[in-house]
C-alpha positions as CSV (number, residue, x, y, z in Angstrom):
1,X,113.6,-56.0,121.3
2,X,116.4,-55.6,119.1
3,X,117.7,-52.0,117.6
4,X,119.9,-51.9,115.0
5,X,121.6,-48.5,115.1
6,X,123.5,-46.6,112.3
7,X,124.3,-43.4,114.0
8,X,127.8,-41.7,112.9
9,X,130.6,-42.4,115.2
10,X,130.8,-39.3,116.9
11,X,127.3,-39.9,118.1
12,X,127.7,-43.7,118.7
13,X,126.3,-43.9,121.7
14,X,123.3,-42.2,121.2
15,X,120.6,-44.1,120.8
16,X,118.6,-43.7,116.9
17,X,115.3,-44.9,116.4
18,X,113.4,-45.3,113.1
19,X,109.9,-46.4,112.2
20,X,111.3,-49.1,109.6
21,X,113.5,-50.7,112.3
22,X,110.1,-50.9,114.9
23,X,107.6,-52.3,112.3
24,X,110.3,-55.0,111.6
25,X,111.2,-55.5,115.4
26,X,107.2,-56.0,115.5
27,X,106.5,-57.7,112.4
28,X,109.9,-59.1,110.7
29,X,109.2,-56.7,107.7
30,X,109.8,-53.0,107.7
31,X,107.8,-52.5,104.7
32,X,104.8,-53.7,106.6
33,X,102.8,-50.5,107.3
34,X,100.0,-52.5,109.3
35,X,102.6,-52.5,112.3
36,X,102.8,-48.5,112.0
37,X,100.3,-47.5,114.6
38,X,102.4,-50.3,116.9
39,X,105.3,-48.6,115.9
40,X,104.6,-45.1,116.4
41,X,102.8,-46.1,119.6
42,X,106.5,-47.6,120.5
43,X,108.8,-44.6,119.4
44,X,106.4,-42.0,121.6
45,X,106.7,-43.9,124.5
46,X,110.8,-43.9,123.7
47,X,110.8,-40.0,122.7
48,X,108.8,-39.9,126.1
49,X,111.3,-41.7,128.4
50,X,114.2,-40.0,126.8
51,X,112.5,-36.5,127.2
52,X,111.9,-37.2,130.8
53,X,115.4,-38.8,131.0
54,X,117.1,-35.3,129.7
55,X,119.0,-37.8,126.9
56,X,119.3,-36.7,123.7
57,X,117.6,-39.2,120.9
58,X,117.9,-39.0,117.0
59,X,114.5,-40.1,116.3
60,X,114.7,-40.8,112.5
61,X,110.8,-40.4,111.2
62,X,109.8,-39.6,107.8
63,X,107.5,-36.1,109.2
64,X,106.1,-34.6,106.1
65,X,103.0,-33.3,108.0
66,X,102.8,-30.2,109.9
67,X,100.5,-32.0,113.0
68,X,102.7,-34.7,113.0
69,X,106.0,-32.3,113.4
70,X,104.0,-29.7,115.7
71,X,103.2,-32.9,118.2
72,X,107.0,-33.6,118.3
73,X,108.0,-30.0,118.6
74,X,105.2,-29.5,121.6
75,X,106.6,-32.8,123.5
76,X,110.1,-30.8,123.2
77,X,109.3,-27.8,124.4
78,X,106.8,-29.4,127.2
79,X,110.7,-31.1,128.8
80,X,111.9,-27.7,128.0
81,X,114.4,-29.3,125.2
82,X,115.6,-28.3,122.5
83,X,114.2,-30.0,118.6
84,X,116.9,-30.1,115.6
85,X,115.3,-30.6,112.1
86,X,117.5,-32.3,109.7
87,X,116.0,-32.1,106.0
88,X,117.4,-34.4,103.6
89,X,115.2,-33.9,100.7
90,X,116.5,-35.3,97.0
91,X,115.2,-34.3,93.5
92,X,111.6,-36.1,93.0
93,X,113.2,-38.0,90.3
94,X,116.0,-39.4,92.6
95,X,113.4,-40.5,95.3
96,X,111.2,-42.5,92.8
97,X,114.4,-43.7,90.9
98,X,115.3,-45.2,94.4
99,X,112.2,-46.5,95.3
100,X,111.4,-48.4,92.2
101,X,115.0,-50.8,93.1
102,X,113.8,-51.2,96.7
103,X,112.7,-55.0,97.7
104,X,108.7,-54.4,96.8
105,X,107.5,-54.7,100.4
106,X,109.6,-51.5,101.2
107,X,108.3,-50.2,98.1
108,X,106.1,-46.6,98.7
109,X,103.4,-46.2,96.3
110,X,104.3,-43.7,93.7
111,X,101.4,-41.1,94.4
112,X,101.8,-41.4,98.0
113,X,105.9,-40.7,97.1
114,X,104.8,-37.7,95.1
115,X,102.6,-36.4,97.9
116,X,105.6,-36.5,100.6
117,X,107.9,-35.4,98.0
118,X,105.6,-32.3,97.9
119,X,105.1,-31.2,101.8
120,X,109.0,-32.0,102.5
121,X,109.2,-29.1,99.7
122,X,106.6,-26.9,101.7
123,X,109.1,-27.5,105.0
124,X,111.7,-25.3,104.3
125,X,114.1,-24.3,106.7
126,X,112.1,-20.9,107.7
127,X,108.8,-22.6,108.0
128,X,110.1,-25.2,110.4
129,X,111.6,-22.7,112.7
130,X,108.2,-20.8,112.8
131,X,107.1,-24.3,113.5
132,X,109.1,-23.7,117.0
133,X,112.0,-25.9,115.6
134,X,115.2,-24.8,117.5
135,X,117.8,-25.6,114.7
136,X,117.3,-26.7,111.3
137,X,120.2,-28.0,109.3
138,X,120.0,-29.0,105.0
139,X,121.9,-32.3,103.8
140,X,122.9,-31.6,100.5
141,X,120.4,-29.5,98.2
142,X,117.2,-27.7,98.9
C-alpha cells in the first residue's frame, strides 16, 4: 500500500495518514467516497497499532462531528496518550471558492460544505478541550 506523506520536515519521520490518500490507495480516486467506510476501517486499525505501539501519528481527518472526535479522543485516553487538535478553519467563502477549482471527483457538495463549515465553527478551542482534547492549537484565524 503506498502512503504519500506531506508532513513538515521537523516531523518527517512520522508517519501522516489522511482519508483522501486511503480511498485512493483503495480505489485510484480520493474523491471516491464509496471507499470511505474501507478507509476509515483502514486508519482505525493504523491509529490502533500506533496507540498500542506508543508512536505518535498525525492522523489528518476532516472530524466535524462531536461522536466522531469523542471516539478518537476515548481511543487516546484508553493508551493513556495524549490527543492534539489542530483547527484550520477558513472563511466559508474561501472553502467554497476552493472547492469549486478542485478536479469534480474531489469536489464536496456545496450543502454538505456549508454543513461542515458550520460544526468546525461549533468546535472552538474550549469546546474541544471539554471534549477531553489535551492540546488545541488555531492555524491562522478563528
Amino acid at each position: 500500500m503506498r502512503y504519500p506523506v506531506r508532513t513538515p520536515s521537523r516531523h518527517a519521520s512520522t508517519p501522516a495518514r489522511s482519508a483522501s490518500t486511503r480511498r485512493s490507495n483503495r480505489e485510484d480516486d480520493a474523491g471516491d467516497q464509496s471507499a470511505t467506510p474501507a478507509a476509515v476501517a483502514r486508519q482505525n486499525a493504523l491509529l490502533e497499532q500506533h496507540l498500542t505501539d506508543g508512536s505518535t501519528l498525525y492522523l489528518d481527518s476532516t472530524n466535524v462531528e462531536v461522536h466522531v472526535r469523542a471516539d478518537l479522543v476515548e481511543r487516546a485516553r484508553r493508551h493513556n496518550r495524549p490527543i492534539a487538535a489542530l483547527r484550520f478553519l477558513p472563511d466559508l467563502s474561501t472553502c467554497l471558492a476552493r472547492n469549486a477549482r478542485r478536479p469534480p471527483s474531489r469536489r464536496v457538495p456545496p450543502d454538505t460544505l456549508r454543513w461542515q463549515h458550520s460544526l468546525a465553527r461549533e468546535a472552538t478551542p474550549a469546546a474541544l478541550f471539554r471534549e477531553g482534547f489535551t492540546a488545541v492549537h488555531q492555524a491562522g484565524p478563528s
